[in-house]
TORFI-279871 format. One line per field, with one value per residue (C-alpha): chain; x, y, z. Coordinates in Angstrom, 1 decimal. Last residue first. Layout:
kette A	...;
u X	...;
v Y	...;
w Z	...;
REM end
This chain:
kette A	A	A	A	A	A	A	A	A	A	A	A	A	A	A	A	A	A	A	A	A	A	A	A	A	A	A	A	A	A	A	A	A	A	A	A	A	A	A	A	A	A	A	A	A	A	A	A	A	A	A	A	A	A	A	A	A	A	A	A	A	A	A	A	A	A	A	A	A	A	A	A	A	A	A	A	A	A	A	A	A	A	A	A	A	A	A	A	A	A	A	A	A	A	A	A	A	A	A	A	A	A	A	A	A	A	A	A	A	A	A	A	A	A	A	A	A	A	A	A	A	A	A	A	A	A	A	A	A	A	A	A	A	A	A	A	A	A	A	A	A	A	A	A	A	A	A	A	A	A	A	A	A	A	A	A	A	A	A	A	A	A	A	A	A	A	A	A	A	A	A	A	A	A	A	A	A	A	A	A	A	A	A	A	A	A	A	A	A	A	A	A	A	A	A	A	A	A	A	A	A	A	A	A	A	A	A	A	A	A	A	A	A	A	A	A	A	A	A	A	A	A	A	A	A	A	A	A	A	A	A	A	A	A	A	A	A	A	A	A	A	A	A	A	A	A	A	A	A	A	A	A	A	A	A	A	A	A	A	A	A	A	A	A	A	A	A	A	A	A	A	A	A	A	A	A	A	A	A	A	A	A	A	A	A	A	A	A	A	A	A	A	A	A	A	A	A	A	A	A	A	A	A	A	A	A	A	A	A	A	A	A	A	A	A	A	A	A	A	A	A	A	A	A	A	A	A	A	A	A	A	A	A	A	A	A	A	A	A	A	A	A	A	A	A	A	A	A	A	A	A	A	A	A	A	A	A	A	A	A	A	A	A	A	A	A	A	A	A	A	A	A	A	A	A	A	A	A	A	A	A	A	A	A	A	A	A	A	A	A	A	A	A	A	A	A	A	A	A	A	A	A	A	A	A	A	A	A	A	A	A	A	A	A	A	A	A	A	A	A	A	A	A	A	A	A	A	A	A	A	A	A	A	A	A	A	A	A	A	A	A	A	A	A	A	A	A	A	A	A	A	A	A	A	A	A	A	A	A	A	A	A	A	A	A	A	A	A	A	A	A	A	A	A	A	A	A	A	A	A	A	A	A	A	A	A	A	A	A	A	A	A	A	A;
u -69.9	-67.7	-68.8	-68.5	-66.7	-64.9	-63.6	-62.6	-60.5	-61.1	-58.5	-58.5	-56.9	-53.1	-52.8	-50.5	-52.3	-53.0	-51.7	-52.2	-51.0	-54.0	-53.7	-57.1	-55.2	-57.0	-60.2	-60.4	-57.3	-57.4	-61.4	-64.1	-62.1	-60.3	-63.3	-65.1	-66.0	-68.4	-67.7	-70.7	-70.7	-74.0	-76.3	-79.4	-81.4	-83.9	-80.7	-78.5	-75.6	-72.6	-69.7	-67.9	-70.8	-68.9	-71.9	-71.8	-68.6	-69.0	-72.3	-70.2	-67.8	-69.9	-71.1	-68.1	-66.8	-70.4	-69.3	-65.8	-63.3	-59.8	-57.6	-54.3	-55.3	-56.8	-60.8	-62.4	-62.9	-62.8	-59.2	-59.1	-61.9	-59.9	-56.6	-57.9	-57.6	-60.4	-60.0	-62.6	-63.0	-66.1	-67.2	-66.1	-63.6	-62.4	-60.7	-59.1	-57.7	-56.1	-56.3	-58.7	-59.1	-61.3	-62.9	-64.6	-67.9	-70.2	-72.8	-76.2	-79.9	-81.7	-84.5	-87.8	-89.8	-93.6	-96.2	-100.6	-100.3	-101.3	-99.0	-96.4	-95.0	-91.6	-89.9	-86.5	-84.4	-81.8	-77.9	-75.4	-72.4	-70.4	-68.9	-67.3	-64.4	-65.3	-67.7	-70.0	-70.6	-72.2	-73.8	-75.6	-77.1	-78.3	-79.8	-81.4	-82.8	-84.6	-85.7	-87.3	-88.7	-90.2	-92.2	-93.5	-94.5	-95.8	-93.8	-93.3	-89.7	-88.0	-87.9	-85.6	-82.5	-78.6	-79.3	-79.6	-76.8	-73.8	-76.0	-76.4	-72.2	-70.4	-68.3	-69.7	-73.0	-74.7	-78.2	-79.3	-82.4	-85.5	-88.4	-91.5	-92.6	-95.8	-98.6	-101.8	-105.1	-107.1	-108.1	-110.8	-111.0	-113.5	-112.9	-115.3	-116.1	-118.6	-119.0	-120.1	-120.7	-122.8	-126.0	-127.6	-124.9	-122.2	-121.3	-117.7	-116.9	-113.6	-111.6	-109.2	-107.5	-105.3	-103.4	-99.7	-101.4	-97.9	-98.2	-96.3	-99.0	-101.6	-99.4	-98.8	-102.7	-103.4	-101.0	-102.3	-106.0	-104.7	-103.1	-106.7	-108.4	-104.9	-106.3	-109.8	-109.0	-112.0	-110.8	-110.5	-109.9	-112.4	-110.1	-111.8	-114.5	-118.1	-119.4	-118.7	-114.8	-112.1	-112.7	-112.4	-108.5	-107.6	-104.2	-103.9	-102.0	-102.4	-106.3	-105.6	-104.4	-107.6	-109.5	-108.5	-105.6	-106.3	-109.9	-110.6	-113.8	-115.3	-113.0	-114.9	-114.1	-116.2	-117.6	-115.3	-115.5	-116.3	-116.6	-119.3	-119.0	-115.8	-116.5	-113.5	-113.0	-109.2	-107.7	-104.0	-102.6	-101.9	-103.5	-102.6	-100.8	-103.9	-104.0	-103.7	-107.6	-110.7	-108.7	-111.5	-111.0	-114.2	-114.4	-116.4	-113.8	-113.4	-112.1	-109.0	-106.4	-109.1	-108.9	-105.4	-104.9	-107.2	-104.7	-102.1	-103.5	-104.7	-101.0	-100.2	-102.0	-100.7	-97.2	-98.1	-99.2	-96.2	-96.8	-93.3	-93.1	-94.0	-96.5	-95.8	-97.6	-96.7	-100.3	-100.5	-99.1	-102.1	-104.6	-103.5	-104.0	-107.1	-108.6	-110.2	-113.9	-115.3	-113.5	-116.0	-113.3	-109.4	-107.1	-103.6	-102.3	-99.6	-97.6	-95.4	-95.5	-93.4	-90.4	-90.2	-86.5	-85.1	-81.7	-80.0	-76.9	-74.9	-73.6	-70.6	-68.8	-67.3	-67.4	-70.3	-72.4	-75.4	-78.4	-79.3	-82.9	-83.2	-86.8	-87.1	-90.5	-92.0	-89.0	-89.1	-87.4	-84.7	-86.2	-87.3	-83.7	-81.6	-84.3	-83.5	-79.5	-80.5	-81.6	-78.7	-76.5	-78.4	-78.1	-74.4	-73.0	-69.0	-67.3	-65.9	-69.0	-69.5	-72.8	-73.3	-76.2	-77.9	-74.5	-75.5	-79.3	-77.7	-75.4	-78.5	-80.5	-84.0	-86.0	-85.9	-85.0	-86.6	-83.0	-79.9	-77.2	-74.6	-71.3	-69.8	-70.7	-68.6	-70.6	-68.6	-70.0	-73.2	-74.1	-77.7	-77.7	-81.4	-83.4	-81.9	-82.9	-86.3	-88.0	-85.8	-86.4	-84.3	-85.5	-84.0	-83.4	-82.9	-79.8	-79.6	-83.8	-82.4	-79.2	-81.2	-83.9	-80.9	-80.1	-83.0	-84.0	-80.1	-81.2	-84.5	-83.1	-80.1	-82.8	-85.0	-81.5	-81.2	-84.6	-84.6	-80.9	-82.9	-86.1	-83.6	-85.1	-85.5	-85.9	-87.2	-86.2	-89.2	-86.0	-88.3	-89.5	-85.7	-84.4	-88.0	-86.7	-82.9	-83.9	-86.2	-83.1	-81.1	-83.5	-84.3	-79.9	-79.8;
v 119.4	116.3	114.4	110.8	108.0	104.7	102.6	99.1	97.0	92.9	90.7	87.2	84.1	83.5	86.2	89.1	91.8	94.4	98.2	101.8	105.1	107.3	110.5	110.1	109.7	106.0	105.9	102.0	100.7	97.1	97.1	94.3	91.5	92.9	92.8	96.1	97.5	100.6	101.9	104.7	108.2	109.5	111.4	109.9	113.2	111.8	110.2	113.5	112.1	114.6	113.8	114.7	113.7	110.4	108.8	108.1	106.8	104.6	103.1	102.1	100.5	98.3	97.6	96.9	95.0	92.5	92.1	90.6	90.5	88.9	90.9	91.9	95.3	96.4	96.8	98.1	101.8	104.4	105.2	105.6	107.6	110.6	109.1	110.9	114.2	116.4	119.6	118.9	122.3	121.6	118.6	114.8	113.3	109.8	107.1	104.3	101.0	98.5	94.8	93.2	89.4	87.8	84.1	83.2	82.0	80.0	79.0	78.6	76.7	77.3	74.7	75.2	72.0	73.0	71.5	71.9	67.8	66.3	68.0	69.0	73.1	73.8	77.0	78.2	80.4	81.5	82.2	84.2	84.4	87.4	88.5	85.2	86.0	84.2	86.8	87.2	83.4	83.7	87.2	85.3	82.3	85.8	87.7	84.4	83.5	87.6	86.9	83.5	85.2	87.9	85.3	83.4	79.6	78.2	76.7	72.9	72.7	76.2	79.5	82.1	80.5	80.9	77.6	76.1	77.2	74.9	71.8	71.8	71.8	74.7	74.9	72.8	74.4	73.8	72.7	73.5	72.0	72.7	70.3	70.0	74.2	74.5	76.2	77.6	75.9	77.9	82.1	82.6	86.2	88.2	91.7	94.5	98.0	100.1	102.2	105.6	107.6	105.3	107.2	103.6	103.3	101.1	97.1	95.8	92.6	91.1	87.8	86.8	82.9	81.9	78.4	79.4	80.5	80.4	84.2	85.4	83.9	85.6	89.2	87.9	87.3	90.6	92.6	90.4	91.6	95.2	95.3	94.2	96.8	99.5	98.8	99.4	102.8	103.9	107.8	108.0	111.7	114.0	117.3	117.4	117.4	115.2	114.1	111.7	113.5	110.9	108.9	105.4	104.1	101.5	101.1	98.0	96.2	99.2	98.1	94.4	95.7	97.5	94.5	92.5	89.3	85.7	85.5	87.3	85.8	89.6	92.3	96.0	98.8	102.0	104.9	104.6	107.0	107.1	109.9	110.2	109.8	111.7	111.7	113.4	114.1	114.6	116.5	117.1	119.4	119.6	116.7	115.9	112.9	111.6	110.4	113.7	114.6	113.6	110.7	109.3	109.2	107.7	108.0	105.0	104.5	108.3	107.9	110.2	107.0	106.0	109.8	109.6	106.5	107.6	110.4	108.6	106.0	109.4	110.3	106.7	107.2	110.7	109.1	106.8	109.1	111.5	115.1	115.7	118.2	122.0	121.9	119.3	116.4	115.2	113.4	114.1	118.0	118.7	116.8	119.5	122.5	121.2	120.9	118.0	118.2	119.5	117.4	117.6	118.5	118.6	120.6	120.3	122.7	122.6	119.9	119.6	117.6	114.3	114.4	112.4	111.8	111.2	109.5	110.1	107.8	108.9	106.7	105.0	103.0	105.7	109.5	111.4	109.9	108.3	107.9	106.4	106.2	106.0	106.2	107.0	107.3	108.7	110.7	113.0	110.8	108.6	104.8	105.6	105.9	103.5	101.1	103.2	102.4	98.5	98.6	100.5	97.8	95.6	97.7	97.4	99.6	99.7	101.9	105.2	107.4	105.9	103.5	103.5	105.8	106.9	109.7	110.8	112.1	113.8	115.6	116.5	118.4	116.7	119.9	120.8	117.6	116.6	115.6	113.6	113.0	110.6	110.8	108.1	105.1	102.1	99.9	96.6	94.6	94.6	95.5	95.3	97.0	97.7	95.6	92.0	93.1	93.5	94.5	97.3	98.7	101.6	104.3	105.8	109.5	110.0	110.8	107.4	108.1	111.2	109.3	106.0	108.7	110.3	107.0	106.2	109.7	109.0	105.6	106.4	109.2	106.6	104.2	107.4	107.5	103.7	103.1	106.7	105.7	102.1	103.5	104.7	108.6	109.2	113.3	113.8	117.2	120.0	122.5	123.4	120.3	118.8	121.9	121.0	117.5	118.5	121.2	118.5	115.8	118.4	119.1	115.6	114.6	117.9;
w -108.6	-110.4	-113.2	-113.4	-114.6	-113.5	-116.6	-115.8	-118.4	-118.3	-118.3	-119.6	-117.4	-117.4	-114.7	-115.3	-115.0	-117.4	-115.9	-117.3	-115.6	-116.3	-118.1	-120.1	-124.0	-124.8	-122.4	-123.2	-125.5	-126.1	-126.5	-126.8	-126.5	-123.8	-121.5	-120.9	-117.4	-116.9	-113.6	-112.3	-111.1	-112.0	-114.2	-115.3	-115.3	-112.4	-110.6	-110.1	-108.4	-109.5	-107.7	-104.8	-102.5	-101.7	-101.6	-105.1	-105.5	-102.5	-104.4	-107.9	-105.3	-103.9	-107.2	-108.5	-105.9	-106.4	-109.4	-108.5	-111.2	-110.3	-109.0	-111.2	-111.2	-108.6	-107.2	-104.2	-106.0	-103.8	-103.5	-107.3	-107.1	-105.0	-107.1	-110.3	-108.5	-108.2	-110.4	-113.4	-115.6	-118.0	-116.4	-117.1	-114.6	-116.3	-114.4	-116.0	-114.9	-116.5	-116.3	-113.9	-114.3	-116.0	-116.0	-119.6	-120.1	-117.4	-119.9	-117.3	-118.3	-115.1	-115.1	-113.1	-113.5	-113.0	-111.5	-112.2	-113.1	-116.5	-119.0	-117.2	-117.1	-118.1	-116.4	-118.4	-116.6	-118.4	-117.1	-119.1	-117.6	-118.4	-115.2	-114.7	-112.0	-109.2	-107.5	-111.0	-110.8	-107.4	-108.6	-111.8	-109.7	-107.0	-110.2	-111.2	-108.2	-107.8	-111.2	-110.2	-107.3	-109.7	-111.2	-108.7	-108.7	-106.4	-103.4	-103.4	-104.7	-103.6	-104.3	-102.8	-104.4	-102.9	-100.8	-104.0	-105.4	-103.5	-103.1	-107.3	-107.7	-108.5	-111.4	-114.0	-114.4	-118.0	-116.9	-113.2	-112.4	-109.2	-109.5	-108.9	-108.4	-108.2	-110.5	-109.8	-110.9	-113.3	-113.0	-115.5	-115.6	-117.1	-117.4	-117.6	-119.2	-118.7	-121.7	-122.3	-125.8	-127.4	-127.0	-125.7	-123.3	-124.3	-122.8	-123.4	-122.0	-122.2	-121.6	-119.6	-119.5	-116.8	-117.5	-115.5	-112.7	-111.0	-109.7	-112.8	-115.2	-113.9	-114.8	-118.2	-118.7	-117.2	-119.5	-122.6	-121.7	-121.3	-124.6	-126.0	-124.6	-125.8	-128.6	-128.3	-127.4	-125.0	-124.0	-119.7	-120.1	-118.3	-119.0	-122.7	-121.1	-121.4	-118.6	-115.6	-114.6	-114.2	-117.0	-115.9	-116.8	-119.5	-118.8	-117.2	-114.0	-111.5	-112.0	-110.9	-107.5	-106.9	-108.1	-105.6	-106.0	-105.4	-106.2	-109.7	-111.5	-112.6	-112.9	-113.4	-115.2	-115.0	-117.4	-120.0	-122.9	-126.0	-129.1	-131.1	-135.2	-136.5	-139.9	-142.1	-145.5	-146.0	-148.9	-150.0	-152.6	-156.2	-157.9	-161.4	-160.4	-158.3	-154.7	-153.0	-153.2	-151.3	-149.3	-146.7	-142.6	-141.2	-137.1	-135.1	-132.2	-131.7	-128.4	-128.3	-129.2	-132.2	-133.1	-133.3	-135.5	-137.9	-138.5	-138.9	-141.2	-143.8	-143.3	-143.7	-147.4	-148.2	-147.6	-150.0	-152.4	-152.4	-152.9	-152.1	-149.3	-149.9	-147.2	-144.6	-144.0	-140.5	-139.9	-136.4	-136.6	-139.6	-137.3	-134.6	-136.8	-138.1	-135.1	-132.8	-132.1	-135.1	-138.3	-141.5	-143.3	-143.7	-145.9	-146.7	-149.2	-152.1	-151.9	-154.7	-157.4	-157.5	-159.5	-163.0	-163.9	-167.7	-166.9	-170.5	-171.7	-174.7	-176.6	-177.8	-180.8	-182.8	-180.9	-182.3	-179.5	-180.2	-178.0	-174.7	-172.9	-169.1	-168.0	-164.2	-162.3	-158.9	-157.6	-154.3	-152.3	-154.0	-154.7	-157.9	-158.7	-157.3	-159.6	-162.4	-161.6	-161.7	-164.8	-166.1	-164.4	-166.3	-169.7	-169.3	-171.7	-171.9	-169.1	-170.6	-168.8	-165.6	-164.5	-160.6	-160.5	-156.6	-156.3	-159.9	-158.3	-155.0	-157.3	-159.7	-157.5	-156.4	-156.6	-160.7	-162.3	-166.1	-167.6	-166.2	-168.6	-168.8	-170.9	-173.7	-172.7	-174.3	-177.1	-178.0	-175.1	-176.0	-179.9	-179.7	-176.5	-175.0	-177.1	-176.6	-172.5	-173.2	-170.3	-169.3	-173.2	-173.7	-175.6	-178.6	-179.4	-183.5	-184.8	-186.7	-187.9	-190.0	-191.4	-192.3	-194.0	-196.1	-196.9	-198.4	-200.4	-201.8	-202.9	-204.6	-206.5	-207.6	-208.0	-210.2	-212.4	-213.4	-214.4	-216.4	-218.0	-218.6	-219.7	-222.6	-223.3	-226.6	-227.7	-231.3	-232.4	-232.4	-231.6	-228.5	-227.3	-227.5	-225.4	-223.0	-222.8	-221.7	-219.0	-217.6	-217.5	-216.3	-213.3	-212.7	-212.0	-209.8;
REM end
C-alpha cells in the first residue's frame, strides 16, 4: 500500500514537472516497515509449520517443558495395523503436559507392535495457547506377496513353504524372513541334507515385495551301520535303545529307508550315552565319535568310542537335614548300600522310599535331594541325601467331584473308597491306595492312554481355603494344631 502511494505521488510530481524530494529518512523509515511486515509474515508462515522431534536431543524436543500441555494425538501412515490397537501401545494423553521421554518411550511401544518397522512422532501447534498437537507417523511393513523357492528337487515347495511358516499376506518382516531361511535349513539337516545352502534372493530389502529362497540341497546321508567300540559292561544292543541315531532300515535310497544323518541329534546321542555311563557308577566315562562316509557321500557308518573308566562305589551313605528319624531308622528303607556301585535308578528308587517314610507321618511336602560326591583319588562315592522335612498336615475337608455330562453316582460311592478322614493325619501312601481302589472300582472312567482317570489331588491350605468351592460336599477342617491339607477326589464316571 505504502510503495503504491509513494509511486502514485512521484509520477503526479513527474507530470506537473514540480520538483518531488523524497527525505531518505521517510524512504529509510518506510522500506523497515516493508522489511518488518515481510519478517513477520515469514515468523507466522514457519510457526504453522510441522516440526520434528528430536529423540536424540532431548533440549530439542520441548523447549518450553513443563509449560506445554498436549493438545490431541494423531496417528498417520496406518492402513493394516488399525489405530485402536496402535493408541492401546502409547501412554501419553491429550491434557497431560509434554513429556518428550515418555514420547520416547511410546515410539519404542511402537516398533515393537507387529507389523511396524519405524515410528517418528513430530508435534505441532495447536490453536489452543500453550499446546500441541502430537502426530505418531507409523511405517508398516509391506506385505508379503509370494514365497518362492529354487533349486530344491527332493523336498517340495509346498512342504518348505509349511516348515518355514511364512504366510502370504503377513508382514514382510525381515527377521522373520531370516529364521524362515533358519527354519528351513533346519529341516533339511533333520532329512539328511547335511551339506544344503539356503540363500535370501529377495525379502531382505524395503522395496521388496515377496520372499525368495535359493536353495542347494547337496546329497542327502544316511547311516549305513552304527557300531560301539570299547563297551564291556553292557552289549551293543542295549547301548542302541540308549540313542537315536537309527541305521536306515532299507540299504538304498527311499524316502521309506529313514535312518537320515542329523549331526545334531550325533552329538545328543553322545551326551545320552555319557549320562547313561554315568548311572551305572562309571562316573569318569568319556564317548567319543567316528564318522566315516562312502566316497559318494551319501552313506555313513557310524561308530562310538567309549572309554568306559573305573566304576564308582558307594563309601559312604549321609542324611543331611533329618531330625525326625534317626540314620538306623532309613537305612534299612535304602536298596543301596556302602560297597555296592553306584546305580542311578537305585538312588531314585531310595529316594522315593526316604520321601514315603516322611509322606506316612504327615510330611507330604518333603523335599529330599540326593546329592552323590565323588573323591578325588579313589573310584568312591559319598551318597548324601540332603532332606527339609516341612510342615506336618492333617486332612481338612474333603471334596469329591463327578465330572461327565450327567454324573448319577453318589458322592458317598468314592467317599467309601477313599482310606482317608478328616482329622487324620496325611498319609501318602493312603492316597495312593486309595487313588488305585478308585480305579478298580470300574465305576469310573480309567482310560490311561487319553490320561483320563480317577485320581485325588490334595492342596495344603496355603495354597487354597476353598478347593471345589459350590461341589455339594459337606466340608470339614480338623481340629489338630498341625496344618491341614484339602483332598479333592475326581473322576468321570461311565
Amino acid at each position: 500500500m505504502l510503495r503504491g502511494f509513494i509511486g502514485r505521488w512521484l509520477l503526479a510530481c513527474a507530470w506537473t514537472g514540480g520538483l518531488c524530494l523524497l527525505s531518505s529518512s521517510v524512504v529509510a523509515q518506510s522500506n523497515a516497515e516493508v522489511d518488518a511486515e515481510s519478517s513477520a509474515q515469514s515468523d507466522a508462515k514457519k510457526s504453522i509449520e510441522v516440526t520434528e522431534l528430536s529423540l536424540d536431543n532431548p533440549l530439542s524436543r520441548t523447549p518450553q517443558e513443563g509449560e506445554t500441555t498436549i493438545a490431541t494425538i494423531q496417528i498417520k501412515g496406518n492402513r493394516s495395523v488399525s489405530k485402536k490397537k496402535i493408541r492401546g501401545k502409547i501412554d501419553s494423553r491429550a491434557g497431560e503436559p509434554l513429556d518428550t521421554l515418555k514420547l520416547q518411550r511410546d515410539v519404542r511401544n511402537l516398533t515393537k507392535l507387529k507389523g511396524l518397522f519405524d515410528v517418528k512422532v513430530k508435534t505441532q501447534p495447536s490453536p489452543e495457547p500453550n499446546s500441541v498437537v502430537v502426530i505418531f507417523e507409523v511405517f508398516e511393513f509391506p506385505k508379503l506377496e509370494y514365497i518362492y523357492f529354487i533349486g530344491n528337487a527332493e523336498i517340495s515347495a509346498r512342504t518348505l513353504t509349511k516348515k518355514s511358516e511364512l504366510k502370504v499376506g503377513d508382514p514382510l518382516n525381515i527377521m522373520a524372513v531370516e529364521d524362515a531361511r533358519q527354519k528351513v535349513l533346519t529341516f533339511y539337516n533333520e532329512k539328511g541334507f547335511n551339506k544344503v545352502q539356503v540363500d535370501i534372493k529377495e525379502g531382505i530389502s524395503r522395496t521388496d515385495r515377496g520372499a525368495i529362497f535359493l536353495i542347494d540341497e547337496g546329497p542327502q546321508q544316511r547311516i549305513w551301520t552304527v557300531k560301539f567300540v570299547g563297551n564291556s559292561i553292557v552289549s551293543g544292543s542295549r547301548l542302541k535303545t540308549q540313542i537315536e541315531s537309527k541305521p536306515s532300515r532299507i540299504k538304498y535310497a527311499t524316502p521309506l529307508a529313514g535312518g537320515y544323518v542329523d549331526r545334531r541329534k550325533i552329538d545328543e546321542d553322545v551326551n545320552r550315552l555319557t549320562s547313561y555311563y554315568r548311572s551305572l557308577g562309571y562316573m569318569v566315562a568319556r564317548i567319543g565319535r567316528s564318522m566315516e562316509f562312502t566316497d559318494d557321500d551319501r552313506w555313513l557308518n557310524l561308530t562310538f568310542v567309549i572309554d568306559e573308566g573305573p566304576r564308582f562305589k558307594i563309601r559312604d551313605i549321609l542324611f543331611e537335614g533329618n531330625e525326625l528319624f534317626g540314620d538306623e531308622q532309613l537305612e534299612p528303607l535304602l536298596n543301596l548300600k556302602t560297597g555296592d556301585y553306584f546305580d542311578l535308578s537305585s538312588m531314585q528308587t531310595d529316594m522315593a522310599a526316604l520321601t514315603d517314610a516322611y509322606g506316612a507321618l504327615g510330611f507330604i511336602l518333603a523335599d529330599i535331594k540326593p546329592s552323590p560326591r565323588t573323591l578325588e583319588k579313589s573310584p568312591e562315592i559319598d551318597l548324601v541325601y540332603n532332606i527339609a522335612a516341612g510342615n506336618r498336615y492333617r486332612v481338612g475337608r474333603i471334596n469329591v467331584k463327578i465330572a461327565g455330562d450327567n454324573p448319577h453316582t453318589q458322592r458317598t460311592v468314592a467317599l467309601n473308597r477313599i482310606d482317608l478322614r478328616p482329622g487324620d493325619i496325611v498319609d501318602i501312601r493312603k492316597i495312593r491306595d486309595s487313588e488305585r481302589r478308585l480305579r478298580a472300582s470300574g465305576l469310573f472312567l480309567n482310560d490311561v492312554q487319553k490320561g483320563v482317570k480317577p485320581k485325588i489331588v490334595f492342596k495344603t491350605s496355603e495354597q487354597t481355603e476353598n478347593l471345589a468351592e459350590g461341589i455339594g460336599e459337606k466340608s470339614f477342617r480338623g481340629q489338630s494344631p498341625d496344618r491341614t491339607v484339602s483332598t479333592h477326589g475326581e473322576g468321570p464316571t461311565r
